[in-house]
N, C-alpha and C positions, 0 to 999 in steps of 0.2 A: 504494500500500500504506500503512495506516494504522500509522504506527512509533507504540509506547507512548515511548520516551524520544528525542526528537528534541534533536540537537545544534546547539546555539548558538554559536558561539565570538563573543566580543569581541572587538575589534581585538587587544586587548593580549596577549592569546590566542592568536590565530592567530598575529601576530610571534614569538612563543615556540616555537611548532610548528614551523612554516618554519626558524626558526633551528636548531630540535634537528636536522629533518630536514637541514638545508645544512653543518653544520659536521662533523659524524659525529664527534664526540667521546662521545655519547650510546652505550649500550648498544642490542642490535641490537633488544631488544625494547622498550627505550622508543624506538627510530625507527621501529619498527613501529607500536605504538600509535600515534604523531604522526601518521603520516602514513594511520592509519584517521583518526579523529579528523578529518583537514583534508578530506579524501574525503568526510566525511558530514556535514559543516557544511552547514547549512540556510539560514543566513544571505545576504544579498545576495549577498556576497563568496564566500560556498560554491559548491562547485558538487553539493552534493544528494547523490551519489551513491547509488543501490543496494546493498545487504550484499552480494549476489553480488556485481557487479561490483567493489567495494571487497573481496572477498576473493581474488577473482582475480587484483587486480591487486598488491597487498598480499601475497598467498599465504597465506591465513591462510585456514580456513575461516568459516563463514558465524556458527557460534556464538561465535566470538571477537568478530568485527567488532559482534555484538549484546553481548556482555559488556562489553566497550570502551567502546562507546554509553553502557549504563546506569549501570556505573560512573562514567561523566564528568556523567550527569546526577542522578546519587543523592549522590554523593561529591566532585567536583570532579575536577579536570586534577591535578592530582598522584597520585591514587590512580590514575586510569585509566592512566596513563601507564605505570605499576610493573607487575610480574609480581607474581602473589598467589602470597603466601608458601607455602610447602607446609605441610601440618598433618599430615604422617604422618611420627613419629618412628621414628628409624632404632633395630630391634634388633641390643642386643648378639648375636654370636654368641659370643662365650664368655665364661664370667664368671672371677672374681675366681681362683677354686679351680685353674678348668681352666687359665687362663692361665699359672697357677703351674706345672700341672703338664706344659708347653707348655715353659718357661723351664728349667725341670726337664731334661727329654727334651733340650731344645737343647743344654743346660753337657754332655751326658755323652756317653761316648764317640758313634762314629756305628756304624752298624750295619756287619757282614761286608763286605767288599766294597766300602766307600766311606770316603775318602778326608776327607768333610765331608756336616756335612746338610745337604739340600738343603730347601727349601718341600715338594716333594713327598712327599721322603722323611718329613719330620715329620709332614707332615696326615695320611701312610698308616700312621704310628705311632699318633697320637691315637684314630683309627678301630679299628685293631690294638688296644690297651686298651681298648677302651673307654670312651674319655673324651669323646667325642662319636660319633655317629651313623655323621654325615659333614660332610666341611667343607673348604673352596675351600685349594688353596695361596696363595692373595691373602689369606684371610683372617689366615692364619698369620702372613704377611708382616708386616699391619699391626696385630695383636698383639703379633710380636717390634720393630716400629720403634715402638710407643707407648716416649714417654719413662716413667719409673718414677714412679708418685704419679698418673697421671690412670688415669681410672676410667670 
């Protein structure tokens, strides 16, 4: 099979791989990548492998083993080695107003029948006014545990 980005490792290279993979201090996805990476060295020292068989053996399917590839040959052994960043920012679920009026609902008494509010009892208030839709009692949680001043 004709690979577009064929892997070379240097000695100095592949000592770094090996290393990452033997000592496991390395995160599980940079020993992952490593040991794609040494799999599909082309080199004397390589032993060639196949993307299938390097994702089989690795667990990784077959488009990773090829992203790994190109990245090591577009960019070098450091980028390949890393997880690509995420580029999809997390939204707010509630802004600045509702939170307020979250903190609000928390300070005052609790409703009939309960003792203290609870996450779920809040989120089924929020809902109940109308101050949102709908929305997670996790979410509630980590509105009430942000410290005050982050945004």
């Amino acid at each position: 099979m004709n690979k577009k980005y064929m892997v070379h490792l240097p000695s100095d290279q592949r000592a770094r791989l090996e290393q990452l993979t033997r000592t496991g201090t390395a995160t599980a996805a940079v020993q992952r990548h490593a040991r794609i990476l040494l799999k599909a060295d082309t080199t004397a020292d390589g032993p060639a492998w196949e993307d299938a068989a390097i994702a089989a053996a690795v667990e990784v399917s077959v488009p990773t083993v090829e992203r790994v590839r190109r990245e090591f040959v577009t960019h070098g052994l450091d980028v390949a080695l890393q997880r690509k960043p995420t580029t999809r920012a997390s939204q707010r679920k509630l802004d600045g107003v509702q939170e307020a009026q979250l903190a609000a609902i928390a300070c005052s008494p609790p409703p009939e029948g309960a003792e203290h509010w609870t996450l779920s009892l809040l989120a089924d208030k929020l809902v109940e006014l109308k101050v949102v839709d709908a929305i997670a009692r996790d979410t509630v949680r980590v509105a009430l545990k942000k410290p005050s001043g982050q945004g």
